[in-house]
KOLVO-660344 format. One record per residue (C-alpha): residue number from 1; residue in three letters; x, z, y. Coordinates in steps of 0.1 Angstrom, whole numbers. Each point is the difference from the previous one (the first is absolute). Example, Ala and Ser with C-alpha at 12.3 -4.5 7.8 and 13.67 -1.06 7.14 Angstrom:
residues 2
zakol num=1&residuo=ala&c1=123&c3=78&c2=-45 $
zakol num=2&residuo=ser&c1=14&c3=-7&c2=34 $
end
This chain:
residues 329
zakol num=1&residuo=unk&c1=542&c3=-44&c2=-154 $
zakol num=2&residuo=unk&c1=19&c3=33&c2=14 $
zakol num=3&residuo=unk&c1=-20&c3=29&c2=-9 $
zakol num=4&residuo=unk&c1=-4&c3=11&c2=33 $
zakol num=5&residuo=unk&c1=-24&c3=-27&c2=9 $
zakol num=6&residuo=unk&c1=-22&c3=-6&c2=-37 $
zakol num=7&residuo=unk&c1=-18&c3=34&c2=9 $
zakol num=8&residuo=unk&c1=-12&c3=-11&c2=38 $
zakol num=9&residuo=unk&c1=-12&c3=-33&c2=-15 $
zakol num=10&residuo=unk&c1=-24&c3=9&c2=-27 $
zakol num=11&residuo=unk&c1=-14&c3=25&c2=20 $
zakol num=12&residuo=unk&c1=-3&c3=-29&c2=25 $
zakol num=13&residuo=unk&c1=-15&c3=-18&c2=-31 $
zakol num=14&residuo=unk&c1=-22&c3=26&c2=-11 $
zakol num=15&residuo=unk&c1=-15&c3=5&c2=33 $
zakol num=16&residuo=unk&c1=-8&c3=-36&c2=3 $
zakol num=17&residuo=unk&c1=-11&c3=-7&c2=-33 $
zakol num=18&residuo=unk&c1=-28&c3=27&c2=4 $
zakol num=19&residuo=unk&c1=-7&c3=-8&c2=35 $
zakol num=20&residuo=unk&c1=-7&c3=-37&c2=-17 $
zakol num=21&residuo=unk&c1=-22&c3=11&c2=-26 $
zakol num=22&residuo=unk&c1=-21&c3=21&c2=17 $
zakol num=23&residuo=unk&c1=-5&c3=-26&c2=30 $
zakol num=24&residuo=unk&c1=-7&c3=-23&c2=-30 $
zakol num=25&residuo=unk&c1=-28&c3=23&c2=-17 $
zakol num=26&residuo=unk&c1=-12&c3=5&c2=34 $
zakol num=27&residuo=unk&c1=-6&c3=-35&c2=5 $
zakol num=28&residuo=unk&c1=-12&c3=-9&c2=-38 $
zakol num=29&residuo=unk&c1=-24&c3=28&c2=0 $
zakol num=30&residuo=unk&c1=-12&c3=10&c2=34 $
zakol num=31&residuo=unk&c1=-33&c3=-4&c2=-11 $
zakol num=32&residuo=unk&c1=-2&c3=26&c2=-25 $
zakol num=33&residuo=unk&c1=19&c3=20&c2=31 $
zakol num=34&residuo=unk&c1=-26&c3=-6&c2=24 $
zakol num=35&residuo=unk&c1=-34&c3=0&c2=-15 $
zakol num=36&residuo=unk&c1=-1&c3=30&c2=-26 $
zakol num=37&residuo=unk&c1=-37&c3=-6&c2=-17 $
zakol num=38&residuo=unk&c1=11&c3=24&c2=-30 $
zakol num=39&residuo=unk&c1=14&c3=30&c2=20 $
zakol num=40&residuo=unk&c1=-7&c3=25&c2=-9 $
zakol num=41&residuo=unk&c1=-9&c3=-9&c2=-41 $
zakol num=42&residuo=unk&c1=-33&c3=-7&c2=-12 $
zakol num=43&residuo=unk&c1=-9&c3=-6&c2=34 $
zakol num=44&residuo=unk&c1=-15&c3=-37&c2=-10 $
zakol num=45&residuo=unk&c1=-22&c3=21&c2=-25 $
zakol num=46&residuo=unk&c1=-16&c3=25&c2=24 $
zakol num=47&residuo=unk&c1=-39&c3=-3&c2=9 $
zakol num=48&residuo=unk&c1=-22&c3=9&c2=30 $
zakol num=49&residuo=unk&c1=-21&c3=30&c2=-21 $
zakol num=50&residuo=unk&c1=35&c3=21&c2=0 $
zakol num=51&residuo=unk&c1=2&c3=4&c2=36 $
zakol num=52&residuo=unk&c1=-38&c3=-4&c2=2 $
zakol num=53&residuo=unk&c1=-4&c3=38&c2=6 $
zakol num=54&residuo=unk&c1=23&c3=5&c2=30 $
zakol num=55&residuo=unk&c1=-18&c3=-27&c2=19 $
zakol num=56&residuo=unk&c1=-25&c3=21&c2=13 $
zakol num=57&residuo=unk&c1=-35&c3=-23&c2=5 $
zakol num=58&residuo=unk&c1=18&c3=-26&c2=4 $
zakol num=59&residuo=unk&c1=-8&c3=-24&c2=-35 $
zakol num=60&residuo=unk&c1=24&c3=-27&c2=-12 $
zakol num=61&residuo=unk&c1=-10&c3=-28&c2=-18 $
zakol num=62&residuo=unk&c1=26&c3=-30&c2=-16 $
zakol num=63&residuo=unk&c1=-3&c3=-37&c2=10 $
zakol num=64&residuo=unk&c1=20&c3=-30&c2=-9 $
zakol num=65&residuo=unk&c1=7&c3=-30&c2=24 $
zakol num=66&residuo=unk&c1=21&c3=-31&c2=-11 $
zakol num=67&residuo=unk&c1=26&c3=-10&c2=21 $
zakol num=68&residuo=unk&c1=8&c3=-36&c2=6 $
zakol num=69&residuo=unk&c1=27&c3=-4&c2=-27 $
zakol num=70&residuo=unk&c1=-25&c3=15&c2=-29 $
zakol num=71&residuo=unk&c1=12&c3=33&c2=0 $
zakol num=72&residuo=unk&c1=-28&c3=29&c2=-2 $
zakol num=73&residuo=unk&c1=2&c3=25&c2=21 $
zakol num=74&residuo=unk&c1=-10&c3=33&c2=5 $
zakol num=75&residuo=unk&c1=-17&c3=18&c2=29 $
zakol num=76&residuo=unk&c1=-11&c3=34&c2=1 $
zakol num=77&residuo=unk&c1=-34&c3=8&c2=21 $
zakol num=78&residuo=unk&c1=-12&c3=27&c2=17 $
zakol num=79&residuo=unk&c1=-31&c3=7&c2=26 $
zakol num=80&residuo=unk&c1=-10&c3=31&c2=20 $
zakol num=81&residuo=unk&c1=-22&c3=11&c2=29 $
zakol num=82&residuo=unk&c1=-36&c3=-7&c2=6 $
zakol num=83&residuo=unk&c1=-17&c3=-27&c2=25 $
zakol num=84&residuo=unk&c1=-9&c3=-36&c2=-13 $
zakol num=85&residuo=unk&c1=20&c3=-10&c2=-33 $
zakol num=86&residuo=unk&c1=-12&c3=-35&c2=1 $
zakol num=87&residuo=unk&c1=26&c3=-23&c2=18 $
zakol num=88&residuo=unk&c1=-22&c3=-21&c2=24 $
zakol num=89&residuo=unk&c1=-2&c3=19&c2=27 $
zakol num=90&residuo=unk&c1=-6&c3=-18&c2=36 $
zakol num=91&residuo=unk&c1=12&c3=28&c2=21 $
zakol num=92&residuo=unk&c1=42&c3=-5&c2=0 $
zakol num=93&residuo=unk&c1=1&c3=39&c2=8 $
zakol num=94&residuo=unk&c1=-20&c3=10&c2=-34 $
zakol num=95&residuo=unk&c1=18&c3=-25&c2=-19 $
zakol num=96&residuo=unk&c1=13&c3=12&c2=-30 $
zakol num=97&residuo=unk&c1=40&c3=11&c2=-2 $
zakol num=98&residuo=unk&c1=18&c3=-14&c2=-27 $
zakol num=99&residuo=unk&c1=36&c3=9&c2=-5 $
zakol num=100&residuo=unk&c1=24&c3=-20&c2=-21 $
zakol num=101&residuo=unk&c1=29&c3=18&c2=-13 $
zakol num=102&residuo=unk&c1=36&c3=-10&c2=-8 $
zakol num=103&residuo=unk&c1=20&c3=20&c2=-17 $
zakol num=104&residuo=unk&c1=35&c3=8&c2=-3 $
zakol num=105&residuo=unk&c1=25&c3=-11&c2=-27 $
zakol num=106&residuo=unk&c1=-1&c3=26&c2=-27 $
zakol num=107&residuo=unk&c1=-28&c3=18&c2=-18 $
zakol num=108&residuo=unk&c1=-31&c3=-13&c2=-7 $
zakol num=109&residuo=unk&c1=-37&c3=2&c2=17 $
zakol num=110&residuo=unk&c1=-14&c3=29&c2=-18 $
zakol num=111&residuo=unk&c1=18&c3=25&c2=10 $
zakol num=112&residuo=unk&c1=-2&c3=-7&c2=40 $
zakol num=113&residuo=unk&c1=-42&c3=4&c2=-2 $
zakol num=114&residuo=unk&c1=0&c3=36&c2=7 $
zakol num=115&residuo=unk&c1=22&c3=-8&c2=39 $
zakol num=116&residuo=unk&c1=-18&c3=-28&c2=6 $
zakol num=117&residuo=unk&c1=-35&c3=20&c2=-10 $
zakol num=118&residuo=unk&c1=11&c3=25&c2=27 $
zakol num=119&residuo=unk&c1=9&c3=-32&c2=28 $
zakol num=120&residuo=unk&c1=-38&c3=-13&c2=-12 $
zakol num=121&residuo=unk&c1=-14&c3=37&c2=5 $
zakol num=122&residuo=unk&c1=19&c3=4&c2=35 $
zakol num=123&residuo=unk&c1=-14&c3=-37&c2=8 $
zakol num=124&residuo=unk&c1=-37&c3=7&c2=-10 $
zakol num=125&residuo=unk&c1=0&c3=32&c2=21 $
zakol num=126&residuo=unk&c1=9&c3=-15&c2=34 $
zakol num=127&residuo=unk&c1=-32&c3=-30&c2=-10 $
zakol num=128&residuo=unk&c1=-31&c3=-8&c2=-12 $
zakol num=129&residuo=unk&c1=7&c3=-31&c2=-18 $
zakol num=130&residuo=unk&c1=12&c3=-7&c2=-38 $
zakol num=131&residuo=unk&c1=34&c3=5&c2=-6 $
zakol num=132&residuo=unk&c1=17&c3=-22&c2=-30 $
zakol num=133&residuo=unk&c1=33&c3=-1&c2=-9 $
zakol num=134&residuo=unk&c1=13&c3=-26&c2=-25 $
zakol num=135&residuo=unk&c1=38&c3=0&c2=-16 $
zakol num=136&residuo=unk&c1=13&c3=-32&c2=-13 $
zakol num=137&residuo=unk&c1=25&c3=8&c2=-30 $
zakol num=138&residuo=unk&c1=26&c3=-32&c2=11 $
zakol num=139&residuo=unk&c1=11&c3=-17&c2=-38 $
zakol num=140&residuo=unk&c1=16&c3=21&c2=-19 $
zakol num=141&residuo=unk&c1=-13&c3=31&c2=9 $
zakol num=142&residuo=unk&c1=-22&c3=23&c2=-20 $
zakol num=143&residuo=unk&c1=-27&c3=-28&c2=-11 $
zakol num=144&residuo=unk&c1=7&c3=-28&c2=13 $
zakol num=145&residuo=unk&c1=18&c3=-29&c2=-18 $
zakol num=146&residuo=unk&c1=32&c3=-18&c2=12 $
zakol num=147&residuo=unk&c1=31&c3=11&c2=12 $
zakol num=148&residuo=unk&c1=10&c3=9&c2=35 $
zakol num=149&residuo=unk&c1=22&c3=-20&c2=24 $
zakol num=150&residuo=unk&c1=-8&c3=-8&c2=38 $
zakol num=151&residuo=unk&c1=-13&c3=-32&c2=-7 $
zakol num=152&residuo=unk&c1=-28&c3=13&c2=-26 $
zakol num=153&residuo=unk&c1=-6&c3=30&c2=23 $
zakol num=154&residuo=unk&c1=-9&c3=-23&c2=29 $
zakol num=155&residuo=unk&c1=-27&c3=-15&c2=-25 $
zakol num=156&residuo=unk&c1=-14&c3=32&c2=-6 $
zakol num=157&residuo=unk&c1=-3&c3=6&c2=33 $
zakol num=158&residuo=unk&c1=-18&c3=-29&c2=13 $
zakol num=159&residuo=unk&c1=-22&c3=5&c2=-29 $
zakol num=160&residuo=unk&c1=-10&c3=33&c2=12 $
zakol num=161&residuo=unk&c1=-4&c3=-13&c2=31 $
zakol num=162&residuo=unk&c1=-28&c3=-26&c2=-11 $
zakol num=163&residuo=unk&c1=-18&c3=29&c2=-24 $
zakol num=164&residuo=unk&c1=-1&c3=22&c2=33 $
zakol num=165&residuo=unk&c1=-16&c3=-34&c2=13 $
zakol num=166&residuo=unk&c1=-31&c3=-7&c2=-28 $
zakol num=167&residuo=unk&c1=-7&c3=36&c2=-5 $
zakol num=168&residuo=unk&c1=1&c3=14&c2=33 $
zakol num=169&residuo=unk&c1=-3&c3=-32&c2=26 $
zakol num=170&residuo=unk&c1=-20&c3=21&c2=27 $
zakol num=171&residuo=unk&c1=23&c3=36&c2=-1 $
zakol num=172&residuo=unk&c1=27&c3=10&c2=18 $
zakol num=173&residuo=unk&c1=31&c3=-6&c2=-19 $
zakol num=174&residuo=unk&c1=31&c3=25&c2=3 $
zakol num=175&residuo=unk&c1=36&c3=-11&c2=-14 $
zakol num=176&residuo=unk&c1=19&c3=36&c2=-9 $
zakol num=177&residuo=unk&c1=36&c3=-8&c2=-20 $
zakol num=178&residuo=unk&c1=22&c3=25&c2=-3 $
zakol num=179&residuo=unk&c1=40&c3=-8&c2=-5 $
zakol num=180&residuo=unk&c1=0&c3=-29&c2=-23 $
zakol num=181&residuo=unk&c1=-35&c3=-2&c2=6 $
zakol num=182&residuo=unk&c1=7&c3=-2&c2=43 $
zakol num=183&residuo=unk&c1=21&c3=-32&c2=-5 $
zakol num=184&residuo=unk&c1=-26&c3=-14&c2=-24 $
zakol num=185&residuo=unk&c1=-31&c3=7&c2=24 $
zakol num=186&residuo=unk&c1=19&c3=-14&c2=31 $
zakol num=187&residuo=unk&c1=10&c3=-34&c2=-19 $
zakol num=188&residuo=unk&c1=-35&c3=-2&c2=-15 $
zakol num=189&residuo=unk&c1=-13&c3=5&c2=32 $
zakol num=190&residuo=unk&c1=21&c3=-25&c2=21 $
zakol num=191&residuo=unk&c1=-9&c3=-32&c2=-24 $
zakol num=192&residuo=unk&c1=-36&c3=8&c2=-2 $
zakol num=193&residuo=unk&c1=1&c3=3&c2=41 $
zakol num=194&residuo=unk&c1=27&c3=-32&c2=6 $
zakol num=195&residuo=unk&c1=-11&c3=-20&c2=-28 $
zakol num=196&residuo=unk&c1=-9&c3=-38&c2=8 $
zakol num=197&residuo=unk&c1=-39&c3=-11&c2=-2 $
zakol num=198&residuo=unk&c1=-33&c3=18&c2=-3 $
zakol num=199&residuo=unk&c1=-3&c3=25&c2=-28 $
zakol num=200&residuo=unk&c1=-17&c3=28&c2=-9 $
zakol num=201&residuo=unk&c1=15&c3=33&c2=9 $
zakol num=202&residuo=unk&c1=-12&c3=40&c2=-5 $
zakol num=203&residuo=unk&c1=-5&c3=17&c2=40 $
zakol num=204&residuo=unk&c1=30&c3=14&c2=4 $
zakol num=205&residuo=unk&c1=-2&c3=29&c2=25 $
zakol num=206&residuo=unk&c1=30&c3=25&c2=-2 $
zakol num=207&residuo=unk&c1=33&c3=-2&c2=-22 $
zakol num=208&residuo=unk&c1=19&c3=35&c2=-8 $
zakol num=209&residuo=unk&c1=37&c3=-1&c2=-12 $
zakol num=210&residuo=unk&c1=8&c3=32&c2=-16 $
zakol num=211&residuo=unk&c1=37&c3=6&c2=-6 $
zakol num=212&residuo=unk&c1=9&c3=-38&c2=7 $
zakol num=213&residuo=unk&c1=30&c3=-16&c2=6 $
zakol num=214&residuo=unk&c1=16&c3=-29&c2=15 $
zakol num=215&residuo=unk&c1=10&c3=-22&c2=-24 $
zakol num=216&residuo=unk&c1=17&c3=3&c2=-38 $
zakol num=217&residuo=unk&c1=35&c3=-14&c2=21 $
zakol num=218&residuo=unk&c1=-1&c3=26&c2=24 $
zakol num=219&residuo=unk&c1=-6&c3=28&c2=-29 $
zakol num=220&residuo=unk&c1=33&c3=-13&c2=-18 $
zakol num=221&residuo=unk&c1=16&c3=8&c2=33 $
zakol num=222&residuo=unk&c1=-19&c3=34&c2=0 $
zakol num=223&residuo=unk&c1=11&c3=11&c2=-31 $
zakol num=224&residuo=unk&c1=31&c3=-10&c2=-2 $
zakol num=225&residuo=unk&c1=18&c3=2&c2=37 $
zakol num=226&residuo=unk&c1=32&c3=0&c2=-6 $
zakol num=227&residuo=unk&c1=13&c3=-41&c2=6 $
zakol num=228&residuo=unk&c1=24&c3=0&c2=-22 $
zakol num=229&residuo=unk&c1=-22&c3=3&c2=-29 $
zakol num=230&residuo=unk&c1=-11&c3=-26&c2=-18 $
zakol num=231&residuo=unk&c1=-37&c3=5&c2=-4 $
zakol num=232&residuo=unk&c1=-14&c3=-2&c2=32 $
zakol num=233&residuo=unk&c1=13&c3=-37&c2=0 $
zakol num=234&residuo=unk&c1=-23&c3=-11&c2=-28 $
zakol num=235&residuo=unk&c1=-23&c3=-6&c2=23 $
zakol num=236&residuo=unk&c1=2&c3=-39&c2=-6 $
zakol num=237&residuo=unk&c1=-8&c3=4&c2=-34 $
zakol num=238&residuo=unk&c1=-33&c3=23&c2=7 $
zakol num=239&residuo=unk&c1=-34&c3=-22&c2=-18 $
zakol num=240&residuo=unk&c1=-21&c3=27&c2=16 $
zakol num=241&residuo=unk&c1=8&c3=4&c2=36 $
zakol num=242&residuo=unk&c1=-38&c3=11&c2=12 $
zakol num=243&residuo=unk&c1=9&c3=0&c2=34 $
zakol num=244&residuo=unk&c1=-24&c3=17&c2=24 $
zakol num=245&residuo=unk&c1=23&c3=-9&c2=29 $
zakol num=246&residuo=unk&c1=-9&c3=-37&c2=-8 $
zakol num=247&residuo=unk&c1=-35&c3=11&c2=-8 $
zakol num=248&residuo=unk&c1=-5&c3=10&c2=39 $
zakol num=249&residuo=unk&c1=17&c3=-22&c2=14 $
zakol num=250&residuo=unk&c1=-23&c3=-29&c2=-14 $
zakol num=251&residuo=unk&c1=-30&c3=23&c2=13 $
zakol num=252&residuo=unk&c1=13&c3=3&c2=30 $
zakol num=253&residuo=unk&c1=2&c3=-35&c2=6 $
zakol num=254&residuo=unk&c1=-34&c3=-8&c2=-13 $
zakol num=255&residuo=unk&c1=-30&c3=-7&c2=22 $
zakol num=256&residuo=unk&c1=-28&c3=19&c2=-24 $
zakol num=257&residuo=unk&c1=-6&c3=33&c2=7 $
zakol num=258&residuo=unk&c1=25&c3=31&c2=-15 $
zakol num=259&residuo=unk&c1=-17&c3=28&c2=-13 $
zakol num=260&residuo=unk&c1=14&c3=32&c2=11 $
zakol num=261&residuo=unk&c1=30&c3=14&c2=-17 $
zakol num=262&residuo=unk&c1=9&c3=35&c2=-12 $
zakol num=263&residuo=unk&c1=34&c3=13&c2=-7 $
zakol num=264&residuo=unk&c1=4&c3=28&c2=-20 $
zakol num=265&residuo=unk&c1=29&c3=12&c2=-7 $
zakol num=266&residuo=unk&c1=17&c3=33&c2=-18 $
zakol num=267&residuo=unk&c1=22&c3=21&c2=19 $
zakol num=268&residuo=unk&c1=16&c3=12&c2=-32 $
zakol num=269&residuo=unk&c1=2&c3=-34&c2=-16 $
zakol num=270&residuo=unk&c1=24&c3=3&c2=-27 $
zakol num=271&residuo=unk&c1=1&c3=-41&c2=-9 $
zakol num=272&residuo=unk&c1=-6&c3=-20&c2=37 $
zakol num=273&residuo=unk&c1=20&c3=13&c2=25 $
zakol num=274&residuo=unk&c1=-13&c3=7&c2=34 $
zakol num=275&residuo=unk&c1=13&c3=-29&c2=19 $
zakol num=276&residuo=unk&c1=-26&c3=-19&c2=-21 $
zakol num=277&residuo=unk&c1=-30&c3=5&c2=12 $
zakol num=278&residuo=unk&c1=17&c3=7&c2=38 $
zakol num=279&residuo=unk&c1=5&c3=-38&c2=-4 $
zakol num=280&residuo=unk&c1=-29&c3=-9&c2=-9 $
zakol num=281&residuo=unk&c1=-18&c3=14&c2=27 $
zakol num=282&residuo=unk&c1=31&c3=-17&c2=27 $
zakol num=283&residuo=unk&c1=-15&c3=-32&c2=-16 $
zakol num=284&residuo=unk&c1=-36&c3=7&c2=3 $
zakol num=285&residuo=unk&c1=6&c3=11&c2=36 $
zakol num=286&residuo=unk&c1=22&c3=-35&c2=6 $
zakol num=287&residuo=unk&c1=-29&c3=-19&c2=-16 $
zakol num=288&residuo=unk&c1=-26&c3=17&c2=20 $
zakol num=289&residuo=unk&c1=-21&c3=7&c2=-31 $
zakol num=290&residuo=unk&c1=-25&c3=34&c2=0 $
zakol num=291&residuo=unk&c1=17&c3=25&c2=-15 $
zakol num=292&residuo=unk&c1=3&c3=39&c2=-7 $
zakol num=293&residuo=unk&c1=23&c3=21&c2=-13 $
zakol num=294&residuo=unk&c1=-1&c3=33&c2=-17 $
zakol num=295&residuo=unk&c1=31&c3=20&c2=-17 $
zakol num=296&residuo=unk&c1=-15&c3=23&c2=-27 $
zakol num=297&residuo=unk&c1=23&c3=29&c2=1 $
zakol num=298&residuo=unk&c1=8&c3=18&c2=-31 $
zakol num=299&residuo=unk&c1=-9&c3=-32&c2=-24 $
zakol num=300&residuo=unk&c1=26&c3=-15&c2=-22 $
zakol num=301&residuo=unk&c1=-4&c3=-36&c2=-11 $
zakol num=302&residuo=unk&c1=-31&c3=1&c2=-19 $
zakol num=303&residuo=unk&c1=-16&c3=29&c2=17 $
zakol num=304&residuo=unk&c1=-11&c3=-16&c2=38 $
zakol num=305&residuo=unk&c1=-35&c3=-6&c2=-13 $
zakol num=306&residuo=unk&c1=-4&c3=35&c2=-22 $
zakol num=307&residuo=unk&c1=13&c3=17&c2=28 $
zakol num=308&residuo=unk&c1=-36&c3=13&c2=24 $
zakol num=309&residuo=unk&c1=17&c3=-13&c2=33 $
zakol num=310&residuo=unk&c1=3&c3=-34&c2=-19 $
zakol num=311&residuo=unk&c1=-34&c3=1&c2=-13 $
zakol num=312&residuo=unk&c1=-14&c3=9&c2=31 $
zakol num=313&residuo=unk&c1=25&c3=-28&c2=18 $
zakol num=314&residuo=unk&c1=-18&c3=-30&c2=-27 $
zakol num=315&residuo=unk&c1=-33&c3=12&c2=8 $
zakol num=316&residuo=unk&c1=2&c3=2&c2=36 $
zakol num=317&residuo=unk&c1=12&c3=-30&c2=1 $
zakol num=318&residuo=unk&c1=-23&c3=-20&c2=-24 $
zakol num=319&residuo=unk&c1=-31&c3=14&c2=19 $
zakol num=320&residuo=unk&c1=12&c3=0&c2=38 $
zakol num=321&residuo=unk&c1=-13&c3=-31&c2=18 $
zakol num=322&residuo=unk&c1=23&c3=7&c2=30 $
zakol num=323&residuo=unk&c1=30&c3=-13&c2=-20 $
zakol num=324&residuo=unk&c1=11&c3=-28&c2=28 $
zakol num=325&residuo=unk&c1=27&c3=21&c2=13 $
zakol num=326&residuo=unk&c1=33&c3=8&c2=-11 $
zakol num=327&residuo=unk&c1=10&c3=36&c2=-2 $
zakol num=328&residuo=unk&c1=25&c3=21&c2=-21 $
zakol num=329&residuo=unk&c1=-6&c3=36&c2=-14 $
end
């Protein structure tokens, strides 16, 4: 082979050859891509009395749940405000409020108490009922057994689902899920609602989607935008998808009753791109489904809910009974 051509080839090779083995470890382990349970370390080995402290009056406890598979897992609980603790209240306007919380893919629960303490605080302030917040701890993550993947996930989920259901059957239920956590909530949410038969389910009056996106598909396409990469084409070989577009369209087509959604974007999101959640809320508004939208300015990815126009934006919308209208702020 003349000289002239050897070098153009094995950079051709070269370039190939990587491109290959990095869309192969992309593929083999996407799931230890996505889902981030150790990140950063020890975080499996943290506890609830080292964050205890910047909670403010706002007490955690531990609980474990079993998911349908056998895997224990791990919720985090925590209560504030005054009015009647017990959960049998008559009255559907001094029912209890009891928000479950998804979280994203990285960390673990412990050290998201002292936000979520403020969000309960900024909640209890604007009502006179009980506030409780529980945090499920999908397998894999800080206590719970298992390993995470979609499938297992979607366990978890439902699981939390029927806990929410025997420990709080006459409360007002609130779905928060932030990134990950938004794609979780929504699927969760659209097989209890369009599931066949009569079962059980938690009242389910508001859903909030901090920092969501579309679908895993569409963030491939996101974070890599230029076609004539390889990565973005994956998409086929994707074994979590969580796809909220999917998630709404189901609850758009079902005849039961959707609760209320908020969107809650950052404006200085450094992971989901804008165009994300300005989709979302093009579907909702297609679907017809209640919805509002607020952009928290000045918040990067994991900073809509610490942010005080978040806060505020969470508890506003938990505690206002006019949300039958669609608006964006």
């Amino acid at each position: 082979m003349p000289a002239i051509v050897v070098v153009p080839v094995v950079f051709v090779g070269m370039t190939v050859a990587l491109w290959t083995f990095k869309c192969a470890s992309l593929v083999i382990f996407q799931n230890k891509i996505i889902y981030m349970p150790s990140l950063p370390p020890y975080s499996r080995s943290e506890k609830l009395a080292d964050y205890q402290n910047d909670c403010g009056s706002v007490k955690w406890r531990e609980e474990s749940i079993q998911s349908a598979d056998g895997k224990n897992l791990a919720l985090a609980i925590g209560q504030v405000g005054v009015g009647r603790s017990k959960d049998d209240a008559s009255d559907e306007q001094q029912a209890p409020v009891v928000i479950l919380y998804f979280q994203g893919n990285g960390s673990s629960t412990p050290p998201r108490l002292p936000v979520l303490s403020r969000v309960m605080a900024s909640t209890a302030q604007t009502t006179d009922r009980p506030v409780t917040l529980a945090a499920l701890s999908y397998r894999g993550y800080w206590k719970s057994t298992g390993r995470p993947s979609q499938v297992g996930i979607e366990k978890d989920a439902q699981s939390f689902l029927a806990w929410a259901t025997r420990s709080h059957p006459s409360s007002d239920v609130v779905i928060w899920g932030q990134s990950i956590g938004a794609g979780i909530a929504m699927s969760a949410l659209a097989s209890m609602l369009t599931s066949k038969g009569e079962q059980l389910a938690p009242r389910i009056t508001h859903a909030i989607l901090e920092t969501p996106f579309v679908s895993m598909r569409r963030m491939l396409a996101d974070l890599y935008p230029q076609k004539w990469l390889p990565y973005r084409h994956l998409w086929p070989f994707l074994r979590s998808t969580w796809d909220s577009e999917a998630a709404l369209r189901r609850l758009g087509n079902s005849e039961k009753l959707i609760p209320p959604i908020l969107l809650l974007p950052a404006l200085d999101d450094e992971v989901v791109p804008k165009s994300q959640a300005d989709y979302l809320e093009d579907l909702c508004k297609e679907l017809k489904l209640r919805h509002k939208r607020v952009d928290v300015a000045g918040a990067l990815h994991n900073q809509a809910s610490l942010k005080p126009q978040g806060r505020r934006a969470i508890a506003d919308f938990i505690t206002d009974n006019r949300n039958d209208r669609t608006e964006r702020l």
